[in-house]
C-alpha positions as CSV (number, residue, x, y, z in Angstrom):
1,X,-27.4,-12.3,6.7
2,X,-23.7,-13.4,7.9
3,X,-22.7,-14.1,4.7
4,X,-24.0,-10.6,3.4
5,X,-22.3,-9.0,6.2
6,X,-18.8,-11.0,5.7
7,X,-18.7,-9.7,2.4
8,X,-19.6,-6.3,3.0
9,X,-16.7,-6.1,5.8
10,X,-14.7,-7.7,2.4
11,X,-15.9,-4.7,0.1
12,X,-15.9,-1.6,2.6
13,X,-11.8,-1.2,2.4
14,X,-11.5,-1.6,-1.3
15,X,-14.1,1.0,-2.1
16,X,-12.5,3.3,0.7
17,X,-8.9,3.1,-0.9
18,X,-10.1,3.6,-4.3
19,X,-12.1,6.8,-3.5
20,X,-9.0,9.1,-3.3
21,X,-7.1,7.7,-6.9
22,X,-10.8,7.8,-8.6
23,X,-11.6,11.2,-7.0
24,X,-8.4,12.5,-8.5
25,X,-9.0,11.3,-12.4
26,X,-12.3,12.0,-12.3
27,X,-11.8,15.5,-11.5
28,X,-8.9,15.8,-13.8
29,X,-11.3,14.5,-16.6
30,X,-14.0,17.0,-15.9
31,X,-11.4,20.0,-15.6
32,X,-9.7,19.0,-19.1
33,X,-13.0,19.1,-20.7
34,X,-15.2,21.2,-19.4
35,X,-12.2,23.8,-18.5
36,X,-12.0,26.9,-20.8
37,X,-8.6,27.7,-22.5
38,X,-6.4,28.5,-19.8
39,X,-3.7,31.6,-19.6
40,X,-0.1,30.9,-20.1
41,X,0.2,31.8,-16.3
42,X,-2.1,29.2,-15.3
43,X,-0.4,26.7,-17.5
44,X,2.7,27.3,-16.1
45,X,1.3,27.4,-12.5
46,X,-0.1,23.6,-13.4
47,X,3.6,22.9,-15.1
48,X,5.9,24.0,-12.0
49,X,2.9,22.0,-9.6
50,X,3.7,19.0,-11.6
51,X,7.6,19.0,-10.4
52,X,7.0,20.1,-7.3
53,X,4.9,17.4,-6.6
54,X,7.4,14.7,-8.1
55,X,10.0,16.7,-6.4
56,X,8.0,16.2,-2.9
57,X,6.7,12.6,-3.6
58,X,10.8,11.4,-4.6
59,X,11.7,13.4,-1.0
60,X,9.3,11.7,0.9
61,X,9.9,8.3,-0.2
62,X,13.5,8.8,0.0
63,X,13.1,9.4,3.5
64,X,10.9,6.3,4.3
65,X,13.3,4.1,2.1
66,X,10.1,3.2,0.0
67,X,11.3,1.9,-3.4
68,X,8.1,0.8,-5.9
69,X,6.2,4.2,-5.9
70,X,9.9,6.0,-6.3
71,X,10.3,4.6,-10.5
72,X,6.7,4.9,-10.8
73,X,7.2,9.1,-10.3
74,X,10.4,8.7,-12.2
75,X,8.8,7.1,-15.1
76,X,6.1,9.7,-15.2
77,X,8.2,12.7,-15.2
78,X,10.9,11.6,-17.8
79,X,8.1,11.1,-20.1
80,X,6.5,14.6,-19.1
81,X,10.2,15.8,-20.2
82,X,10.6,13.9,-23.1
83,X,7.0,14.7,-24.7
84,X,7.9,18.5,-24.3
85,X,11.3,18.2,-25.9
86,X,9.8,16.5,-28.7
87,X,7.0,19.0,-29.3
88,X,9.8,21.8,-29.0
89,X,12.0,20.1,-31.6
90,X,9.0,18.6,-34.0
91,X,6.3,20.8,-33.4
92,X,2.6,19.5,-34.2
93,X,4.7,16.3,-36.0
94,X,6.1,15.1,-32.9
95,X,3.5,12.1,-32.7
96,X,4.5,11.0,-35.9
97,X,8.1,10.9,-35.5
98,X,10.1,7.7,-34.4
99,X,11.4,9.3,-30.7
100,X,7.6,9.5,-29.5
101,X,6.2,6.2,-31.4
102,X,9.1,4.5,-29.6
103,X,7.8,5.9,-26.6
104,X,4.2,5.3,-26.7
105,X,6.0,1.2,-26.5
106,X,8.6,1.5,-24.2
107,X,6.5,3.7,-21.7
108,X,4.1,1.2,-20.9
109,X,6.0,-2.0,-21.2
110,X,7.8,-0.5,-17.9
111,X,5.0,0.2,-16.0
112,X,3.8,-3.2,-16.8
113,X,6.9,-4.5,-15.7
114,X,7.6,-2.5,-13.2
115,X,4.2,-3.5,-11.7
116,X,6.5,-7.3,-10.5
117,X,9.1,-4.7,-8.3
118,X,8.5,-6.0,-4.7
119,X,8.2,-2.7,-2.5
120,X,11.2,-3.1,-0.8
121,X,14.0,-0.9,0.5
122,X,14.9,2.1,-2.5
123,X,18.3,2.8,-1.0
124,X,20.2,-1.0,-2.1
125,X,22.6,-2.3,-4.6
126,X,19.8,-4.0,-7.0
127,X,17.8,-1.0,-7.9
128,X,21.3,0.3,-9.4
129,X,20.3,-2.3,-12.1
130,X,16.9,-1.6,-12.5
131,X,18.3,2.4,-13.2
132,X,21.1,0.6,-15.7
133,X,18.4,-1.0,-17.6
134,X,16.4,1.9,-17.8
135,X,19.0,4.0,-19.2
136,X,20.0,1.1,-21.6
137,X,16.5,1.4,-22.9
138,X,17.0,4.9,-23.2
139,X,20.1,4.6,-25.7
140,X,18.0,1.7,-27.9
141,X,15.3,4.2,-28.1
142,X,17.9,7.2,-28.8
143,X,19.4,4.7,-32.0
144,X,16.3,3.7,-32.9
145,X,14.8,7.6,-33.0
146,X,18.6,8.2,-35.2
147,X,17.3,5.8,-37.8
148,X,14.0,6.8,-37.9
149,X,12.8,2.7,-37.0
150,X,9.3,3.0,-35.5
151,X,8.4,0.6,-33.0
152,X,4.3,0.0,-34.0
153,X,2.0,-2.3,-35.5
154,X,3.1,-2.9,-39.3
155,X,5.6,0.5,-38.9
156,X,2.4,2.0,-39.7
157,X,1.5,5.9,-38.2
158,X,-2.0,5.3,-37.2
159,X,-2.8,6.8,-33.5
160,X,-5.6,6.8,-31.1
161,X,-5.5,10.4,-30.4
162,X,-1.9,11.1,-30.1
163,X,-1.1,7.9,-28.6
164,X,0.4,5.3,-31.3
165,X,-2.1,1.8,-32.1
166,X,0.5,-0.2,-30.6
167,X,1.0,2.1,-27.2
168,X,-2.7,2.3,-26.9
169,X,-3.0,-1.6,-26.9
170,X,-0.2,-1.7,-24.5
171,X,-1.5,0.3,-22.2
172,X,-5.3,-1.4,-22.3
173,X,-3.6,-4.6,-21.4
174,X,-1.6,-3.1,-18.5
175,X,-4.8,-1.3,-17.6
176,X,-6.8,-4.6,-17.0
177,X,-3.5,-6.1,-15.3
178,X,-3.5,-3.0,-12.8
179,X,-7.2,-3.5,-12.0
180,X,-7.1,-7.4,-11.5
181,X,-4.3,-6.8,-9.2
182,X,-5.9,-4.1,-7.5
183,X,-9.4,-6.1,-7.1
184,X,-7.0,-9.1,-5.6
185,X,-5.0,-6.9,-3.2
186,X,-7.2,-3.7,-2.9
187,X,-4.4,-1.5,-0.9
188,X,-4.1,1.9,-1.6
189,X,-0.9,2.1,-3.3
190,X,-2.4,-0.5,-6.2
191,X,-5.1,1.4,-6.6
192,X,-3.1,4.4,-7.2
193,X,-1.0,3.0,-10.1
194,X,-3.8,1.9,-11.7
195,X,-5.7,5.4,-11.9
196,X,-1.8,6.9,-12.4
197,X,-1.9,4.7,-15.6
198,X,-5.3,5.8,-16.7
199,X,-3.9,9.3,-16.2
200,X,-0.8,8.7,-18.1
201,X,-2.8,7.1,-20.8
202,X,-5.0,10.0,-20.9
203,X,-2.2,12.1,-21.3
204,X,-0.7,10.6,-23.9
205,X,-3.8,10.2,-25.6
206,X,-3.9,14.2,-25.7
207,X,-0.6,15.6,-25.6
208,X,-0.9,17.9,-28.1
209,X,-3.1,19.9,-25.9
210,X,-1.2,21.5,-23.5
211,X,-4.2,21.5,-20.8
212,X,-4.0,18.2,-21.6
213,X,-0.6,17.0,-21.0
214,X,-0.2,18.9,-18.1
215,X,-3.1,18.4,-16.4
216,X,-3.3,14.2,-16.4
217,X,0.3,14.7,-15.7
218,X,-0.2,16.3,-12.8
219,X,-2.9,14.2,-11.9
220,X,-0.6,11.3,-12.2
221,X,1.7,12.9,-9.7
222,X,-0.7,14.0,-7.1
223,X,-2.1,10.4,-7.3
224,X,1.1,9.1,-6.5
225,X,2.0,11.5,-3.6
226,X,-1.4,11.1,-1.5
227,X,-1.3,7.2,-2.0
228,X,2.1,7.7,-0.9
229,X,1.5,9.7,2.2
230,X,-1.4,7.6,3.3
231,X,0.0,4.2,2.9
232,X,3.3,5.5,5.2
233,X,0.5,7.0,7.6
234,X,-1.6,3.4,7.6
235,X,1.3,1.4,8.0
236,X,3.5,3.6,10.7
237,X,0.2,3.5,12.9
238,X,-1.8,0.6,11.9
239,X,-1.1,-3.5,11.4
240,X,-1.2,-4.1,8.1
241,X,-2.4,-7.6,7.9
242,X,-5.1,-7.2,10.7
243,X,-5.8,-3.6,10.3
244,X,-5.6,-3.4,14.1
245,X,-3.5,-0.5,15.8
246,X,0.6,-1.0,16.0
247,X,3.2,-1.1,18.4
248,X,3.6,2.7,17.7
249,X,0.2,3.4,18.2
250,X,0.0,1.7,21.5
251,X,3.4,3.7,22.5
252,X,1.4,7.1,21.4
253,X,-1.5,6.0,23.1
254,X,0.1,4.8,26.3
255,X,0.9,9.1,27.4
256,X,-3.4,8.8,27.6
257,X,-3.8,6.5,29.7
258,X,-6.3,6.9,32.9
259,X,-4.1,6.8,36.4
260,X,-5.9,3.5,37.1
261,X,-5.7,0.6,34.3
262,X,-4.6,-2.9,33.5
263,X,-2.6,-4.3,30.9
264,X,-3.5,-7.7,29.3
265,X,-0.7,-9.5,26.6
266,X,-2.6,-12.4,24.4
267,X,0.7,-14.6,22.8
268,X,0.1,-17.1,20.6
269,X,1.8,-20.1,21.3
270,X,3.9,-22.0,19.1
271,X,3.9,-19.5,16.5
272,X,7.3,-20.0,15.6
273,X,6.0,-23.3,14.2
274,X,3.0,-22.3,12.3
275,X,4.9,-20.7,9.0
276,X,6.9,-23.9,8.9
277,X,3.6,-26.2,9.4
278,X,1.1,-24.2,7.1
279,X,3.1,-22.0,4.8
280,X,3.6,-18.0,5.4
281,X,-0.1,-17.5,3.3
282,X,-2.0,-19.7,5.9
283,X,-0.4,-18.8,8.6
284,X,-1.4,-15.2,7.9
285,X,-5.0,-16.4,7.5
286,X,-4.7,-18.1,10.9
287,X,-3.5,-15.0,13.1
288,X,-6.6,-13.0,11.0
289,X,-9.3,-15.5,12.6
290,X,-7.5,-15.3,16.1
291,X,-7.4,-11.7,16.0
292,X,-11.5,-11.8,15.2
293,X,-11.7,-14.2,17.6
294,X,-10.3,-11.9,19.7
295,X,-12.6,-9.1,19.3
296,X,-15.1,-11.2,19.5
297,X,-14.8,-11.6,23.1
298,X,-13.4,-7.9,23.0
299,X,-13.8,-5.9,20.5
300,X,-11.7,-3.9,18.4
301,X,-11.2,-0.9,21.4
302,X,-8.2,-0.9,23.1
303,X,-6.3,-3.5,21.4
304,X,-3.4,-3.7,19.7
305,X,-1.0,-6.0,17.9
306,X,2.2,-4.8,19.6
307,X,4.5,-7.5,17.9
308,X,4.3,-11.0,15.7
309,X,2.6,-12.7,18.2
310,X,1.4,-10.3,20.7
311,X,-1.9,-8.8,21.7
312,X,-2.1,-6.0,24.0
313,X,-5.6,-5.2,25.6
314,X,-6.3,-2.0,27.1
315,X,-8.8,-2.2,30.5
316,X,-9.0,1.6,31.6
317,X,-9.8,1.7,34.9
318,X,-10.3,-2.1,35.8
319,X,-8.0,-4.0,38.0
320,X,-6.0,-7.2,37.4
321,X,-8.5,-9.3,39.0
322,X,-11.8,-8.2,36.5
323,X,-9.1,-7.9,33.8
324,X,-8.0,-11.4,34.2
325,X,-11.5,-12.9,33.8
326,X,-11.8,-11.1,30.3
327,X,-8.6,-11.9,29.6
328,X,-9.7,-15.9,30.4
329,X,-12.5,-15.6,28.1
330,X,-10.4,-14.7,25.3
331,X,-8.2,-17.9,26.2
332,X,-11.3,-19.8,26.5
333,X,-12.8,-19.1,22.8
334,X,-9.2,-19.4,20.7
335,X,-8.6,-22.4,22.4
336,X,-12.5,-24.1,21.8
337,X,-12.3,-22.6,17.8
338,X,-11.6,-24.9,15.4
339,X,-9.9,-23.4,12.7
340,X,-10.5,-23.9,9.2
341,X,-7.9,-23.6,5.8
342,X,-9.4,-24.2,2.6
343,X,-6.5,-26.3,1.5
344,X,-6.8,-28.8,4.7
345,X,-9.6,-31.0,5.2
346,X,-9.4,-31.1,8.8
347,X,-9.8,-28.3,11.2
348,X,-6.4,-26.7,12.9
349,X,-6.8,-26.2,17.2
350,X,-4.3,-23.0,17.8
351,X,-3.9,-21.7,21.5
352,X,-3.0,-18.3,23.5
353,X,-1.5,-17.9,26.4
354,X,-2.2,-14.8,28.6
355,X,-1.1,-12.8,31.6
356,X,-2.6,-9.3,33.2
357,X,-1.2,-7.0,35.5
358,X,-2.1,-3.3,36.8
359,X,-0.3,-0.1,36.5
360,X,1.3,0.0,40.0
361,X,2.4,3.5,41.7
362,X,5.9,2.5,41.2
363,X,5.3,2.3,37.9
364,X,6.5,5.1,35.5
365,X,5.1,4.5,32.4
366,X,2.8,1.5,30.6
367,X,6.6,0.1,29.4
368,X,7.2,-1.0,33.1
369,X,4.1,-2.7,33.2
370,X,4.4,-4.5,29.8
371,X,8.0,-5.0,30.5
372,X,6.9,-7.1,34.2
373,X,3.7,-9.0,32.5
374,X,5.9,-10.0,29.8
375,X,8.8,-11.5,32.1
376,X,6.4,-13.4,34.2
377,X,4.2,-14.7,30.7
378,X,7.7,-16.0,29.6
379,X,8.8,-17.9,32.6
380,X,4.9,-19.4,32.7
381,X,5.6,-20.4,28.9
382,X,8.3,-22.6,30.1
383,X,6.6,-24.9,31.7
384,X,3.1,-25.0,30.6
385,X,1.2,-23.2,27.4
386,X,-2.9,-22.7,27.2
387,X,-2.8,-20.6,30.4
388,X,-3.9,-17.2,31.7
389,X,-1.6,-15.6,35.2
390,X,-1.4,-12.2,37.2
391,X,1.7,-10.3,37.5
């Protein structure tokens, strides 16, 4: 029955972030072929929504400095530009011509490739590069489109829909690579590209029809936006490796407070040692089974990882005295756990240390209360770790 429940607790957050992508394609499926023909007002309704949401999606994740999801909506909305000049300058023979067979390769190749871009800062010197070399792909494919050179199995024009036999096989491999990765990560944003590449396929697959085109297009964009806006909202408010609430929740929380609480901080000793004794991977794995060791003995209410290797625990109108015996408990079970790794034969014995103290009247605010518990933890550390004290 454990083992049933471990892996449901497993399986519950990947089916929760995939809902929202899914929900998205599926819908966009149904409307492309169930939908009857649409106006020319309703197309260009969808059209304008299509930049408007890139436009949004590039504004927000300029503002939060988020740089993986940024080419992702660049990507999609050249190629929504492209495929429209091309069917404005070739007509119904634009998927037969060099400029769009060329495309259905180089498109995705980059989101394949693009897949390897750590999610790092957008605004820095290195993403200049990535920009170069997507422009510098831009001017082979410009030549190549000049000299009529088609880049597809034998130079042939066969197509799967409208999408070329090479393009289509590119993009079924960098379908299966998106869903491995997502099944072996399972965040929100990896779920996202991998339906935004289903929709891009699907777009390509029918751009001739306009409903077509737009729509998945769209869908693509949308995709990216709400995984956008709900990964910022996760990880502004939330841990992200032990899914517990943040420092900034616990600062938004703190204005709630009842007039009579104490405030518990659980620090893990030595941490500074355990990335250097058991690798960044394992040490991440050991803070996940203190923190459910943790809510064992408390549960997940009214905790919080403020920093690295920090606890906060919340006891609403308790004083230090009952606090500290909860608190003791918790130092109790980390230190009796033995901890295992699956890479170590032996088991690993990790410690806390921890320290309570009560919102006084001369308090102003929970950050005078953390900010006294914390000295008096610190000055306990230097002497002696495995403890529990009262300030």
């Amino acid at each position: 029955m454990n083992k049933v429940s471990i892996y449901m607790e497993k399986i519950f957050p990947l089916i929760k972030n995939m809902i929202m992508p899914s929900i998205i394609f599926a819908t966009a499926l149904i409307f492309f072929y169930s939908s009857p023909k649409l106006s020319i007002s309703s197309l260009k309704t969808i059209h304008y929504t299509f930049y408007i949401l890139c436009f949004i999606s590039f504004m927000v994740l300029l503002y939060f400095n988020q740089r993986k999801p940024t080419f992702y909506i660049l990507l999609t909305s050249l190629t929504y530009i492209l495929i429209n000049i091309f069917k404005t300058k070739y007509g119904a023979e634009y998927n037969t011509s060099a400029y769009y067979i060329n495309l259905c390769f180089f498109l995705p190749i980059n989101l394949f490739l693009f897949s390897f871009i750590p999610n790092n800062k957008l605004l820095c010197k290195n993403n200049i590069y990535l920009l170069l070399a997507i422009f510098v792909q831009f001017s082979i494919a410009e030549f190549l489109g000049k000299e009529n050179l088609k880049i597809n199995i034998t130079f042939s024009d066969g197509h799967i829909g409208d999408l070329s036999i090479l393009g289509f096989l590119l993009f079924s491999a960098t379908v299966l690579f998106f869903l491995i990765q997502s099944a072996k990560e399972g965040s929100i944003i990896h779920y996202a590209l991998l339906f935004s590449v289903f929709n891009i396929m699907f777009g390509m697959i029918y751009s001739s029809s306009v409903v077509g085109l737009t729509i998945f297009f769209s869908a693509t964009a949308l995709t990216l936006l709400s995984a956008i806006i709900m990964h910022i909202h996760y990880h502004t408010y939330k841990d992200s490796l032990t899914g517990l609430p943040s420092r900034n929740s616990y600062i938004i929380d703190s204005n709630s407070f009842p007039l009579k609480y104490s405030l518990g901080v659980v620090k893990i000793d030595n941490y500074a040692q355990l990335q250097n004794m058991f690798g960044k991977k394992n040490k991440n794995t050991l803070i996940r089974m203190i923190t459910n060791r943790i809510m064992e003995e408390n549960g997940e209410e009214n905790l919080y990882r403020y920093s690295d290797d920090e606890f906060i625990v919340i006891f609403r109108n308790e004083n230090k005295d009952e606090s500290y015996e909860h608190l003791e408990q918790i130092r109790r079970a980390v230190a009796s756990a033995e901890f295992i790794l699956h890479d170590r034969k032996k088991s690993i014995k990790l410690t806390v240390s921890t320290c309570v103290s009560e919102k006084k009247r001369s308090d102003a605010n929970a950050i005078e209360v953390l900010y006294r518990i914390r000295k008096k933890l610190q000055k306990a550390n230097e002497f002696s770790q495995n403890i529990s004290s009262k300030a």
